[in-house]
N, CA, C and O atoms as a Tripos MOL2 file, in Angstrom:
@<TRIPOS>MOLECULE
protein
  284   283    71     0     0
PROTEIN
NO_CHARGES

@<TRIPOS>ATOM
      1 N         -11.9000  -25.2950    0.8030 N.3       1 UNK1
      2 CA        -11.1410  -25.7460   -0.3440 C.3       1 UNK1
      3 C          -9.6680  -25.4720   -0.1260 C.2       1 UNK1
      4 O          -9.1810  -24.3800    0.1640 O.2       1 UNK1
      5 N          -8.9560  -26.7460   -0.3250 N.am      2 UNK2
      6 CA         -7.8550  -26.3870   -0.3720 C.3       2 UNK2
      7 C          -6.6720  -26.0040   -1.4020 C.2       2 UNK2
      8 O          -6.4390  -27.0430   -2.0200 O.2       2 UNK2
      9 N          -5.7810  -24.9280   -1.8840 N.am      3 UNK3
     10 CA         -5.0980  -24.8010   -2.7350 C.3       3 UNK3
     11 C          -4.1280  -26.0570   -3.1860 C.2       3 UNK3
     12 O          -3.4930  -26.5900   -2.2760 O.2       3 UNK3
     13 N          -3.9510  -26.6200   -4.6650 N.am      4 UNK4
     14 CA         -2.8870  -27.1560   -5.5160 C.3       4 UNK4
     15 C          -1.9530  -26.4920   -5.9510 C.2       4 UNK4
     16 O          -2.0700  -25.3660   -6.4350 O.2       4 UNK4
     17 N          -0.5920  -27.3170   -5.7870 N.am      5 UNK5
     18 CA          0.6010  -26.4410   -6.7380 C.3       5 UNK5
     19 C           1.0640  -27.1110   -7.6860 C.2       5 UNK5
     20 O           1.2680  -28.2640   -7.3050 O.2       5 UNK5
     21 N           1.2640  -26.9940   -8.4720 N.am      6 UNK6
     22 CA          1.8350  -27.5980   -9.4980 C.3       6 UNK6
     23 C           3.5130  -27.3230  -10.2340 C.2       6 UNK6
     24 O           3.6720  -26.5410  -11.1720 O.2       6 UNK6
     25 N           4.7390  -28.1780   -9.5580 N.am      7 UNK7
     26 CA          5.5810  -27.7590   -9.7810 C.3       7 UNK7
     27 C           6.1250  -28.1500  -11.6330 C.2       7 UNK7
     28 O           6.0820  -29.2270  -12.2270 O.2       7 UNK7
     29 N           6.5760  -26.8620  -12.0870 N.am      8 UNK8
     30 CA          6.8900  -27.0220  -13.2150 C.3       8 UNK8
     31 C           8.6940  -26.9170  -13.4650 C.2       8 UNK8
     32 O           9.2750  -26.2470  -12.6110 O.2       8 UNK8
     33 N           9.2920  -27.3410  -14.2220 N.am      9 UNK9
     34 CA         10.7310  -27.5390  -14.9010 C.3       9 UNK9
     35 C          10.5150  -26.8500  -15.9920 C.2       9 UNK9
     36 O           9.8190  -27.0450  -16.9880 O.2       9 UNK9
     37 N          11.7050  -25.4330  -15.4140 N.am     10 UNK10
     38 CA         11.5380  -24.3510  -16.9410 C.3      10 UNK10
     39 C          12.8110  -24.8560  -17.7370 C.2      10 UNK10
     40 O          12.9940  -24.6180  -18.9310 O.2      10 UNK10
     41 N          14.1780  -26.0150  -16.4470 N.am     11 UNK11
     42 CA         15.2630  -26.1780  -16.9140 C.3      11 UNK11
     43 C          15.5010  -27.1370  -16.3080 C.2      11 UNK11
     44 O          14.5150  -27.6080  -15.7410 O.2      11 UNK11
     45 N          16.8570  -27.9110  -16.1050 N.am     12 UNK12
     46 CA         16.9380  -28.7430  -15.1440 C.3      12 UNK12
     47 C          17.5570  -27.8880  -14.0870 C.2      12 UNK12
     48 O          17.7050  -28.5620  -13.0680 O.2      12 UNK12
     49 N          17.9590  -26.7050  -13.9480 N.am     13 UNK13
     50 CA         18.0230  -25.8650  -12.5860 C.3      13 UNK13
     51 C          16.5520  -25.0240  -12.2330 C.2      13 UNK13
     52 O          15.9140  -24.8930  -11.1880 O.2      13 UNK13
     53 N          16.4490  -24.7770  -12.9270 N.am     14 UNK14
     54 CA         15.4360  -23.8690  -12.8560 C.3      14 UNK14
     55 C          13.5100  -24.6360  -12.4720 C.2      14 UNK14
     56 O          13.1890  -25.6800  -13.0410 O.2      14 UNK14
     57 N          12.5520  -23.9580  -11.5490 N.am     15 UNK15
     58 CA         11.7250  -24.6050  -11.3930 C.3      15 UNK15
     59 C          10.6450  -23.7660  -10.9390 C.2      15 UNK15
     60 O          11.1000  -23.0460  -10.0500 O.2      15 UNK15
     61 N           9.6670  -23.5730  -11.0980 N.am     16 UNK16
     62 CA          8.1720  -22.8730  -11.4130 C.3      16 UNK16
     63 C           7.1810  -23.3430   -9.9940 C.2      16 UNK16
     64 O           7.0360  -24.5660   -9.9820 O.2      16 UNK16
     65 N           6.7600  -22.9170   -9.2840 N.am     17 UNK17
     66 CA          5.2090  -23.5750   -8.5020 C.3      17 UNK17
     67 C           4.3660  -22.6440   -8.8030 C.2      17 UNK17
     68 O           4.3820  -21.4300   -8.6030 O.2      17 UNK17
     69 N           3.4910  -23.4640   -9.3960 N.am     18 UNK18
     70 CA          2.3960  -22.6690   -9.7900 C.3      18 UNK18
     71 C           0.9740  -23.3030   -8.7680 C.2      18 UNK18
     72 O           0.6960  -24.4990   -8.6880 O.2      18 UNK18
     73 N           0.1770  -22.1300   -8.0250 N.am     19 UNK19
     74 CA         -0.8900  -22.2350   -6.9970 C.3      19 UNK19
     75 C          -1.9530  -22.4950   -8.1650 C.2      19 UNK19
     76 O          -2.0800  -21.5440   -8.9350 O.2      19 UNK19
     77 N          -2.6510  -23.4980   -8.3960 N.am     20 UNK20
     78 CA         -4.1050  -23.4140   -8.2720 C.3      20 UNK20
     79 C          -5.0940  -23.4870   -6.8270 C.2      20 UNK20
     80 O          -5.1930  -24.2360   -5.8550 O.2      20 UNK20
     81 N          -5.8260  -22.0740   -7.3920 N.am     21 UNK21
     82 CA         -6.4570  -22.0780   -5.9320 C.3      21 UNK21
     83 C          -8.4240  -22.6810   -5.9680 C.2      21 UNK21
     84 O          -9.4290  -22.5400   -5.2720 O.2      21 UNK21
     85 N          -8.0410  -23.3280   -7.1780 N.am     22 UNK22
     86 CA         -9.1910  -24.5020   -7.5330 C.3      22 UNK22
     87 C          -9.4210  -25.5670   -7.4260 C.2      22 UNK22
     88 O         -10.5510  -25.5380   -7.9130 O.2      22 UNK22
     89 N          -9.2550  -26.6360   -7.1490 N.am     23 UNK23
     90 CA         -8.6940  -27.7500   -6.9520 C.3      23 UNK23
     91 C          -9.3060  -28.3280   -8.3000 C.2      23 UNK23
     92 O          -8.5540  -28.9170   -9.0770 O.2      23 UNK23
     93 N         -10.5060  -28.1890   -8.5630 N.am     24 UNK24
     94 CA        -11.2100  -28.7160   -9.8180 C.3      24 UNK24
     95 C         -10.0440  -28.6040  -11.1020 C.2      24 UNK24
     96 O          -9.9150  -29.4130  -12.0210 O.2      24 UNK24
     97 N          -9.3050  -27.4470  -10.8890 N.am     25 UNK25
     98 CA         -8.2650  -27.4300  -12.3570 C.3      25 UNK25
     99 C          -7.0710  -28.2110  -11.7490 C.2      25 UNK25
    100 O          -6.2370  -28.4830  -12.6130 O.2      25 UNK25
    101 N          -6.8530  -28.5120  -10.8950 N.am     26 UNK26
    102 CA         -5.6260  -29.4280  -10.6830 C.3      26 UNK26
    103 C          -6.0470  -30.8580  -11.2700 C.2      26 UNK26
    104 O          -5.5040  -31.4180  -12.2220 O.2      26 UNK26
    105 N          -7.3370  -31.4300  -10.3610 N.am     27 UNK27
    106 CA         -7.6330  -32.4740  -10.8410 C.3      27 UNK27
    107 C          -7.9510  -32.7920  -12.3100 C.2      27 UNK27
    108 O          -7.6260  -33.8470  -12.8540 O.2      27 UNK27
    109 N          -8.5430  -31.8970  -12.8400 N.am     28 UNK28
    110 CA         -8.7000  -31.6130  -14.6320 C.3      28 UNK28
    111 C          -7.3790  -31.9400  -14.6670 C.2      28 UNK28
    112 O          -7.1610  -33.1470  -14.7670 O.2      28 UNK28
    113 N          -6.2820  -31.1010  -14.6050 N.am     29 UNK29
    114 CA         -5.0740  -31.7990  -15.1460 C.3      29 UNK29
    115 C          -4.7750  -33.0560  -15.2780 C.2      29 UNK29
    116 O          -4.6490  -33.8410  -16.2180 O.2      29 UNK29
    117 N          -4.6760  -33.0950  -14.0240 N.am     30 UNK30
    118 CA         -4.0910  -34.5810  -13.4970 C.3      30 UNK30
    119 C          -4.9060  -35.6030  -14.2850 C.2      30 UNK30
    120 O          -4.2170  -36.4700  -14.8230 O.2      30 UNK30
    121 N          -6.4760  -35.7070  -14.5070 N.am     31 UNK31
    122 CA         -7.3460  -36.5070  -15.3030 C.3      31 UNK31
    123 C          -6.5660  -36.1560  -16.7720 C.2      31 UNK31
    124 O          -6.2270  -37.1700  -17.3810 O.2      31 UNK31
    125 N          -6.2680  -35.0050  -17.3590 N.am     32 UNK32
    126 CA         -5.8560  -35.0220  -18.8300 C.3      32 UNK32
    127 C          -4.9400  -35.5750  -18.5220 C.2      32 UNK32
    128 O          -4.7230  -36.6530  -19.0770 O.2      32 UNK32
    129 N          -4.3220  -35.2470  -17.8500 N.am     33 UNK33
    130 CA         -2.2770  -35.9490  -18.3000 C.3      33 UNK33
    131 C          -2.5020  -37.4970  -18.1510 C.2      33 UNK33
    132 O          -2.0020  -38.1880  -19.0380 O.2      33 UNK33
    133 N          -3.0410  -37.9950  -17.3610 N.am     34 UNK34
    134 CA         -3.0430  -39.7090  -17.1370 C.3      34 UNK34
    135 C          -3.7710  -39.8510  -18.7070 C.2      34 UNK34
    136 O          -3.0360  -40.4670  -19.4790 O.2      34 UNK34
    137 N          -4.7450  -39.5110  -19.1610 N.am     35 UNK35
    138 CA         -5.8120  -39.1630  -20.4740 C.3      35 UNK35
    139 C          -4.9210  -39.7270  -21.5990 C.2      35 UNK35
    140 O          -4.8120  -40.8530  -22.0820 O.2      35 UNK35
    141 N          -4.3660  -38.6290  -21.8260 N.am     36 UNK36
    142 CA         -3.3810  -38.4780  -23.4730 C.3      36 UNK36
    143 C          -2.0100  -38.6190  -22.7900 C.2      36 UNK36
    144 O          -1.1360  -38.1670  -23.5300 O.2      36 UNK36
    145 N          -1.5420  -39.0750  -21.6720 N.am     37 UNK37
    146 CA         -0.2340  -39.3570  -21.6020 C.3      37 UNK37
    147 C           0.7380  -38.7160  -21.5460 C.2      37 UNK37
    148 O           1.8470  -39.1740  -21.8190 O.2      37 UNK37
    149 N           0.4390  -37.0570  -21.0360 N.am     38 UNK38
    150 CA          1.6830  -35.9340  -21.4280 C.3      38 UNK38
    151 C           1.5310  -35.7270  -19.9370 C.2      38 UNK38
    152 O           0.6030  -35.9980  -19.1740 O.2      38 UNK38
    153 N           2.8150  -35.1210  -19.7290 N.am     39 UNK39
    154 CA          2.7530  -34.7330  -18.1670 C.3      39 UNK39
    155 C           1.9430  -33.1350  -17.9500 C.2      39 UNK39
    156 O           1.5270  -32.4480  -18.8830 O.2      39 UNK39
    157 N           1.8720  -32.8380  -16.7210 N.am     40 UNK40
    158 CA          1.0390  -31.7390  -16.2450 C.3      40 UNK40
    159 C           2.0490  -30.5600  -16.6220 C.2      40 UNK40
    160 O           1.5620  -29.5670  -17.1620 O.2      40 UNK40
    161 N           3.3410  -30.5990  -16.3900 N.am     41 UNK41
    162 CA          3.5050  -29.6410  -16.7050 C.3      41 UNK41
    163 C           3.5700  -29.1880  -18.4020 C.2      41 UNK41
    164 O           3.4930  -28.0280  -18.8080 O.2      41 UNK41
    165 N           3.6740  -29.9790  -18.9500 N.am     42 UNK42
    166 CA          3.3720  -29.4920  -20.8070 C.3      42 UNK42
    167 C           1.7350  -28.6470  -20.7730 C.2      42 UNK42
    168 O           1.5060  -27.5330  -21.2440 O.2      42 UNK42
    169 N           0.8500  -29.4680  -20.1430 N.am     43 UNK43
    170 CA         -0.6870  -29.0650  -20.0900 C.3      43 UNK43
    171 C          -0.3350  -27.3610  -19.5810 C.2      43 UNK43
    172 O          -0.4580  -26.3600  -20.2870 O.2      43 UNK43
    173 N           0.0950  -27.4220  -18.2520 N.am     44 UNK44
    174 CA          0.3540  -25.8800  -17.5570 C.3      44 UNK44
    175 C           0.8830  -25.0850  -18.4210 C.2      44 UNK44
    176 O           0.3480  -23.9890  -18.5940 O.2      44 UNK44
    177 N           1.9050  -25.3970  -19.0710 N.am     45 UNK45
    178 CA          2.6920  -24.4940  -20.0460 C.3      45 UNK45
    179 C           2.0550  -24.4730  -21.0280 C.2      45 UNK45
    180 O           1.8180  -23.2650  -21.0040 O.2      45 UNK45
    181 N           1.4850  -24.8730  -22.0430 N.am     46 UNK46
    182 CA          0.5760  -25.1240  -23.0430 C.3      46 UNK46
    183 C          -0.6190  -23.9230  -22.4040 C.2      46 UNK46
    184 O          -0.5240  -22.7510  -22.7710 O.2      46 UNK46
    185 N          -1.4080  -24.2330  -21.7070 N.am     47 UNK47
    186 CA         -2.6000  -23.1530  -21.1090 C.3      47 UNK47
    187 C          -2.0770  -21.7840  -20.7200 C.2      47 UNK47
    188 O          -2.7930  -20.7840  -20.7710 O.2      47 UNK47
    189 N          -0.2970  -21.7550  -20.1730 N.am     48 UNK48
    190 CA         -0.1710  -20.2690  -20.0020 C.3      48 UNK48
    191 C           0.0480  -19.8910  -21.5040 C.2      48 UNK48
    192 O          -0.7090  -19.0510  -21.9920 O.2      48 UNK48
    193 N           1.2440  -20.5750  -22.4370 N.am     49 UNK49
    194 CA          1.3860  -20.0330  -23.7260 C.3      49 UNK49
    195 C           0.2050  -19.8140  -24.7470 C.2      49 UNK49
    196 O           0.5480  -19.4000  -25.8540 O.2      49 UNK49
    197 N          -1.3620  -20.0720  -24.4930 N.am     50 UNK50
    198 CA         -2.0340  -19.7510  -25.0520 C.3      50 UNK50
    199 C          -2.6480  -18.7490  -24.5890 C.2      50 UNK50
    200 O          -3.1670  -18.0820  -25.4840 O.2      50 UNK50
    201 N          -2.9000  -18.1390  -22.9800 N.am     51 UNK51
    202 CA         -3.5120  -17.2870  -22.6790 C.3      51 UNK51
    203 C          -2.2900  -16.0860  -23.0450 C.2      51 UNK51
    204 O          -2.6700  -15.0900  -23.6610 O.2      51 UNK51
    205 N          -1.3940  -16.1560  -22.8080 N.am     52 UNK52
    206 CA         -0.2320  -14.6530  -23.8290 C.3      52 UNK52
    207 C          -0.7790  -14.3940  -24.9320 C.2      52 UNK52
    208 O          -1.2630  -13.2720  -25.0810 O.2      52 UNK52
    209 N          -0.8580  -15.5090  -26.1570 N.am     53 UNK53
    210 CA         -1.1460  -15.3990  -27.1230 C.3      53 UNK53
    211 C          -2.6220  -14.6010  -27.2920 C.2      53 UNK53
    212 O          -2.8610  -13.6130  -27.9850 O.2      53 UNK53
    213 N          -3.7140  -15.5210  -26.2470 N.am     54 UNK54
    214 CA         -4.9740  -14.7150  -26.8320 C.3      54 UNK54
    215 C          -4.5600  -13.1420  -26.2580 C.2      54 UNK54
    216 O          -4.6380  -12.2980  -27.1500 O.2      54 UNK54
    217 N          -4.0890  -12.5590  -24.7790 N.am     55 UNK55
    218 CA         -3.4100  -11.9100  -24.5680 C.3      55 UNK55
    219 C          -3.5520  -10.6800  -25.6240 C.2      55 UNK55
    220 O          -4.1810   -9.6310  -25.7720 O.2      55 UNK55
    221 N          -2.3950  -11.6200  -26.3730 N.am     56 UNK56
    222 CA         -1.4880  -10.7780  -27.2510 C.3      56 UNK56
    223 C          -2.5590  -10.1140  -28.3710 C.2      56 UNK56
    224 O          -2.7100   -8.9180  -28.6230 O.2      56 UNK56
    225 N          -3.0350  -10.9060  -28.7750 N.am     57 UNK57
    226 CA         -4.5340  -10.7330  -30.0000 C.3      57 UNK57
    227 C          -4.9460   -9.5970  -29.2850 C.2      57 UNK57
    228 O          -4.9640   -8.4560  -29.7480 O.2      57 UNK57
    229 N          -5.2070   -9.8540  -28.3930 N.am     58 UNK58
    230 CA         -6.6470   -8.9200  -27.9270 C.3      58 UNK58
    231 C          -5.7830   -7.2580  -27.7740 C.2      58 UNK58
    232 O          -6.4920   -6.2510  -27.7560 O.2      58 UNK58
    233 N          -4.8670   -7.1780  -27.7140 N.am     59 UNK59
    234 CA         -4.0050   -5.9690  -27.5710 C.3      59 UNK59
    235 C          -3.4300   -5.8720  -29.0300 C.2      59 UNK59
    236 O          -3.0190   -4.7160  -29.1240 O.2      59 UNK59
    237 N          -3.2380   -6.4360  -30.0420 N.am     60 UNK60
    238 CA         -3.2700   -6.3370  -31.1400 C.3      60 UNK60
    239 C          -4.1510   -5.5660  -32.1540 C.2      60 UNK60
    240 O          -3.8430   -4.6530  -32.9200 O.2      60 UNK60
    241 N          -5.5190   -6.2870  -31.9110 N.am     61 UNK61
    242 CA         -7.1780   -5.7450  -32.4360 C.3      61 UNK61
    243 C          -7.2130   -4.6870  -31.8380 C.2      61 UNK61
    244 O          -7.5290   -3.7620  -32.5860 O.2      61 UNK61
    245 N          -6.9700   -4.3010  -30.4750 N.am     62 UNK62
    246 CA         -7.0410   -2.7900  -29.9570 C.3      62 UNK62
    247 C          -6.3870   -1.7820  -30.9330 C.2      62 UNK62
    248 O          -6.9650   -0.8240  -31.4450 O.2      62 UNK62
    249 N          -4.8960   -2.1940  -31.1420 N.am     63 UNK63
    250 CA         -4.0190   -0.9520  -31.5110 C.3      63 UNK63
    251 C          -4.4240   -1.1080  -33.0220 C.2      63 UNK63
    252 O          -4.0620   -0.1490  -33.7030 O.2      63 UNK63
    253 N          -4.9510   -1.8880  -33.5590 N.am     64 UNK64
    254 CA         -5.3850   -1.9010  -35.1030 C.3      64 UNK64
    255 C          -4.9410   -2.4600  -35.7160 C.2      64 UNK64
    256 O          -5.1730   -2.3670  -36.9210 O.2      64 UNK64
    257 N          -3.7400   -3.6680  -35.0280 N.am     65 UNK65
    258 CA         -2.9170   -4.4550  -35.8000 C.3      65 UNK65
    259 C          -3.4210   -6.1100  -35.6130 C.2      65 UNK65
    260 O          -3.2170   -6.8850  -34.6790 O.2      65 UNK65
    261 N          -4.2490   -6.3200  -37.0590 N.am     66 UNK66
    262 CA         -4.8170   -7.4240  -37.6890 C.3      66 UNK66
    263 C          -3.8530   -7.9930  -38.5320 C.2      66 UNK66
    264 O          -3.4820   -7.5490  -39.6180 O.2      66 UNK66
    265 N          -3.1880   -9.7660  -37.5260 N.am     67 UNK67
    266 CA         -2.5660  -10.4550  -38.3040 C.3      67 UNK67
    267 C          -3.4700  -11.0620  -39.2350 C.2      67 UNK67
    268 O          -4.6000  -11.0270  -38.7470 O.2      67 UNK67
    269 N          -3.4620  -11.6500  -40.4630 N.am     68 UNK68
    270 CA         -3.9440  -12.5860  -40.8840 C.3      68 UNK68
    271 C          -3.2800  -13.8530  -41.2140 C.2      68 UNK68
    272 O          -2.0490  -13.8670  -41.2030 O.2      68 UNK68
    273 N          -3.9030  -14.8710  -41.4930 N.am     69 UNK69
    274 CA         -3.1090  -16.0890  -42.1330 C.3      69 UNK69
    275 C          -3.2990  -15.9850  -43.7300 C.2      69 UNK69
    276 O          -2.5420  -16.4080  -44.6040 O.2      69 UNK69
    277 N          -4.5360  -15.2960  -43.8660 N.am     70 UNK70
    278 CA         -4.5340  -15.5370  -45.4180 C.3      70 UNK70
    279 C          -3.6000  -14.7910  -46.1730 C.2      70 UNK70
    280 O          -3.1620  -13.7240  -45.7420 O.2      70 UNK70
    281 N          -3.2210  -15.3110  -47.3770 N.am     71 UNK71
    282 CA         -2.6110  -14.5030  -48.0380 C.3      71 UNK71
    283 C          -3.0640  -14.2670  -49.5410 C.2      71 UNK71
    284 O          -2.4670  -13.4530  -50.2450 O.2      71 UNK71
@<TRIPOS>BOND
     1     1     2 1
     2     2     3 1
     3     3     4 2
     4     3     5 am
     5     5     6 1
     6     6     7 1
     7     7     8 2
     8     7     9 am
     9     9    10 1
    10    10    11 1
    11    11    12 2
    12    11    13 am
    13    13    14 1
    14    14    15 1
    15    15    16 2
    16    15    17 am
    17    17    18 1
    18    18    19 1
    19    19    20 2
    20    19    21 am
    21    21    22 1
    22    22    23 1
    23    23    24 2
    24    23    25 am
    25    25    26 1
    26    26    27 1
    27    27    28 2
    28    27    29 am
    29    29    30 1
    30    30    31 1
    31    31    32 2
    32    31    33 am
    33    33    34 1
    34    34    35 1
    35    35    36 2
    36    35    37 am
    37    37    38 1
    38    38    39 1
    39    39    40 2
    40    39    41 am
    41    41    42 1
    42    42    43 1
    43    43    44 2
    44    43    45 am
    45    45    46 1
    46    46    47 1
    47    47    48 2
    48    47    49 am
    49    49    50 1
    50    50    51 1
    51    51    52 2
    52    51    53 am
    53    53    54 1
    54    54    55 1
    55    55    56 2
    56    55    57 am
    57    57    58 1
    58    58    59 1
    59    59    60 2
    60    59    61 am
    61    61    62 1
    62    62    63 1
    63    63    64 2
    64    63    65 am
    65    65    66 1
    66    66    67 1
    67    67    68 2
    68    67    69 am
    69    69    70 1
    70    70    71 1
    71    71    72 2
    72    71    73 am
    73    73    74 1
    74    74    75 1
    75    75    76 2
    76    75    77 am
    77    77    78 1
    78    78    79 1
    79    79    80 2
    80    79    81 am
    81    81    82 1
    82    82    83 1
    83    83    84 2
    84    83    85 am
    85    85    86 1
    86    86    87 1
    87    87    88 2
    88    87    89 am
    89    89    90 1
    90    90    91 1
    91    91    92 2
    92    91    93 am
    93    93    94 1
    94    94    95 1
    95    95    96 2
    96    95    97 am
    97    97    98 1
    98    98    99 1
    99    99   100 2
   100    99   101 am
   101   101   102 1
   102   102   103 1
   103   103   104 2
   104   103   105 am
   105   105   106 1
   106   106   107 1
   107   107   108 2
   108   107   109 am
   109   109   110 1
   110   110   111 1
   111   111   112 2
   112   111   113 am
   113   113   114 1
   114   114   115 1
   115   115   116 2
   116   115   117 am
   117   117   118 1
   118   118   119 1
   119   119   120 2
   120   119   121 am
   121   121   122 1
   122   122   123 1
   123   123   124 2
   124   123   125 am
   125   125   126 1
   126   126   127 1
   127   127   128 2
   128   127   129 am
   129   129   130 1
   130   130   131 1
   131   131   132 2
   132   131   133 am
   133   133   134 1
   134   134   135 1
   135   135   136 2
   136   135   137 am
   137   137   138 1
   138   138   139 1
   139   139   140 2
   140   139   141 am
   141   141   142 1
   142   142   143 1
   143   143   144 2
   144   143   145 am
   145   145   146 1
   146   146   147 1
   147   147   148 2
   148   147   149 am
   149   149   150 1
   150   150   151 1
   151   151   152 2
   152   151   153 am
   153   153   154 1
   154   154   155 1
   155   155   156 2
   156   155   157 am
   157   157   158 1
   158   158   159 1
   159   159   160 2
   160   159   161 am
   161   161   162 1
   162   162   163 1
   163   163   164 2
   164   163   165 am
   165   165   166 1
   166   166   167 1
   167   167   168 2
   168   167   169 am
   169   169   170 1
   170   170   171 1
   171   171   172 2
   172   171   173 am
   173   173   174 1
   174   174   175 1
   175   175   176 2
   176   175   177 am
   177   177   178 1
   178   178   179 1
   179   179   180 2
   180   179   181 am
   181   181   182 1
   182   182   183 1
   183   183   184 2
   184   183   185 am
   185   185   186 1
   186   186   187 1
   187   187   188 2
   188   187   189 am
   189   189   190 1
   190   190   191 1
   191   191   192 2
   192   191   193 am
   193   193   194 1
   194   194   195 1
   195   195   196 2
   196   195   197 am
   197   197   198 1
   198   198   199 1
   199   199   200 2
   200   199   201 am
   201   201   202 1
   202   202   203 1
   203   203   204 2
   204   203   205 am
   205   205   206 1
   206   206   207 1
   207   207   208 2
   208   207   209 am
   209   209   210 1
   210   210   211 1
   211   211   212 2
   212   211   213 am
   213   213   214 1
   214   214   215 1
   215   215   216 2
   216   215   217 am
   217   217   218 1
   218   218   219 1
   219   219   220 2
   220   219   221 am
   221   221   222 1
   222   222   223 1
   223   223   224 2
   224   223   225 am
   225   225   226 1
   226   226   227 1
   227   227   228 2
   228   227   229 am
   229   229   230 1
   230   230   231 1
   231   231   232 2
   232   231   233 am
   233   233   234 1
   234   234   235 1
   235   235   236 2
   236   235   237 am
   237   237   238 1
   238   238   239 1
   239   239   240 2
   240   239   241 am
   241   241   242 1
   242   242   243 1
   243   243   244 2
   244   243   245 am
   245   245   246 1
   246   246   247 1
   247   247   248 2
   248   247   249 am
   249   249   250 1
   250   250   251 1
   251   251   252 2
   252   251   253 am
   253   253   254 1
   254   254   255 1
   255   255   256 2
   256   255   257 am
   257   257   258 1
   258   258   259 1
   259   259   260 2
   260   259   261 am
   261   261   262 1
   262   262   263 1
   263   263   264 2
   264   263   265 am
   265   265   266 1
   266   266   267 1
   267   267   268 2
   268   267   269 am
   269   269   270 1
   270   270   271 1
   271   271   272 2
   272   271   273 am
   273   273   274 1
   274   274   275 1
   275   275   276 2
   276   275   277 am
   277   277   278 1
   278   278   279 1
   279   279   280 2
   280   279   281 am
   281   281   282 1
   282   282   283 1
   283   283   284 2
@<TRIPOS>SUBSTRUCTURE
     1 UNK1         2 RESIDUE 1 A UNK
     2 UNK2         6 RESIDUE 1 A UNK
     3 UNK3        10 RESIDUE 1 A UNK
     4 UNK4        14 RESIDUE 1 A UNK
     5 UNK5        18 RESIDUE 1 A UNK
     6 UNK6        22 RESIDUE 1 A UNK
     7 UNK7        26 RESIDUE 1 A UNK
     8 UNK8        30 RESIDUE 1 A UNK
     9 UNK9        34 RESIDUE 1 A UNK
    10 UNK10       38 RESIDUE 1 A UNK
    11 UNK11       42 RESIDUE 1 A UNK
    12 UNK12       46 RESIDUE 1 A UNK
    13 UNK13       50 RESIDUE 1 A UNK
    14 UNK14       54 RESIDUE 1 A UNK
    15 UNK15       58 RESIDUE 1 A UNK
    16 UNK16       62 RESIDUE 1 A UNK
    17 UNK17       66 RESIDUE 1 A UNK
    18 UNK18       70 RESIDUE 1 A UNK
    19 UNK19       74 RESIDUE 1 A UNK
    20 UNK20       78 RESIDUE 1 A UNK
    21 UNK21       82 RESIDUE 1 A UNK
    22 UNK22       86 RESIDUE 1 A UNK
    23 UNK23       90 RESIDUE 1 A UNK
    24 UNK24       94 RESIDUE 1 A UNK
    25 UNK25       98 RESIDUE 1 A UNK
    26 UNK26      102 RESIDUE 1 A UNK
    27 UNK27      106 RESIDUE 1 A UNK
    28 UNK28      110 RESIDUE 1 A UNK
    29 UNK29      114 RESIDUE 1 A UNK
    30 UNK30      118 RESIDUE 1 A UNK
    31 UNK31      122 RESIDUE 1 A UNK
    32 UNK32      126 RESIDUE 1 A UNK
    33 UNK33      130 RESIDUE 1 A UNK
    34 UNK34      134 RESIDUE 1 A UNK
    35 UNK35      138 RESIDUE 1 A UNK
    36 UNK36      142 RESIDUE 1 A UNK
    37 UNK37      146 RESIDUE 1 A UNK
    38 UNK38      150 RESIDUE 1 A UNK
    39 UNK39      154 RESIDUE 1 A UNK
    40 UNK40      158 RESIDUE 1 A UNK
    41 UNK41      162 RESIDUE 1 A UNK
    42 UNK42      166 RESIDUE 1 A UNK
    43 UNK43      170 RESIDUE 1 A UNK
    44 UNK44      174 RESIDUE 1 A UNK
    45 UNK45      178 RESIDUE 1 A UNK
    46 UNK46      182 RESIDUE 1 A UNK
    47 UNK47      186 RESIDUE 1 A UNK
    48 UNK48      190 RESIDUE 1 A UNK
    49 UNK49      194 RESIDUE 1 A UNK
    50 UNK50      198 RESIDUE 1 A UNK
    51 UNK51      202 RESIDUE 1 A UNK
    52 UNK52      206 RESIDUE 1 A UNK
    53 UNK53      210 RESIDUE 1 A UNK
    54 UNK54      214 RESIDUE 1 A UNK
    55 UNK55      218 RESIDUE 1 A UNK
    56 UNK56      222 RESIDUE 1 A UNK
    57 UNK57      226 RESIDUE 1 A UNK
    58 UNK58      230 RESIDUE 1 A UNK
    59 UNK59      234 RESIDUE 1 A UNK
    60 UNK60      238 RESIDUE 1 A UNK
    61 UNK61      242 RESIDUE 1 A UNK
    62 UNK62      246 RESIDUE 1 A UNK
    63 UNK63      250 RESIDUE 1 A UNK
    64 UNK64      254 RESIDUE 1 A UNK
    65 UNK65      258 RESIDUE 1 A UNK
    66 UNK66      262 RESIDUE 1 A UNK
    67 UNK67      266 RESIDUE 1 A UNK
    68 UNK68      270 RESIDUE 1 A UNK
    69 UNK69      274 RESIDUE 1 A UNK
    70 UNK70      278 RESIDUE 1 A UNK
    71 UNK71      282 RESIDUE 1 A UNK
């Protein structure tokens, strides 16, 4: 198997390669983005900004700090 990179634009100077060493998640991308029409890198950034977030939860519930939405 061979590794995918996926170059991302954090700016117009600035620029990201990110290794998938799956090829199955490159091509998943590449199938979503042609899919719904957004480019790969929104998908990449989108999947890292949610894994922080769950991340973040899960180190949250540890220290005892339960956000809620309800009010």
């Amino acid at each position: 198997m061979k590794a995918k990179h996926v170059q991302l634009k954090i700016n117009p100077r600035e620029h990201v390669t990110v290794l998938l060493e799956e090829p199955m998640l490159f091509d998943k991308l590449h199938t979503l983005s042609a899919e719904y029409s957004v480019s790969m890198d929104l998908l990449v950034n989108l999947a890292i900004k949610r894994l922080i977030d769950d991340i973040d939860l899960i180190r949250n519930l540890r220290c005892g700090k339960i956000k809620s939405n309800y009010k």
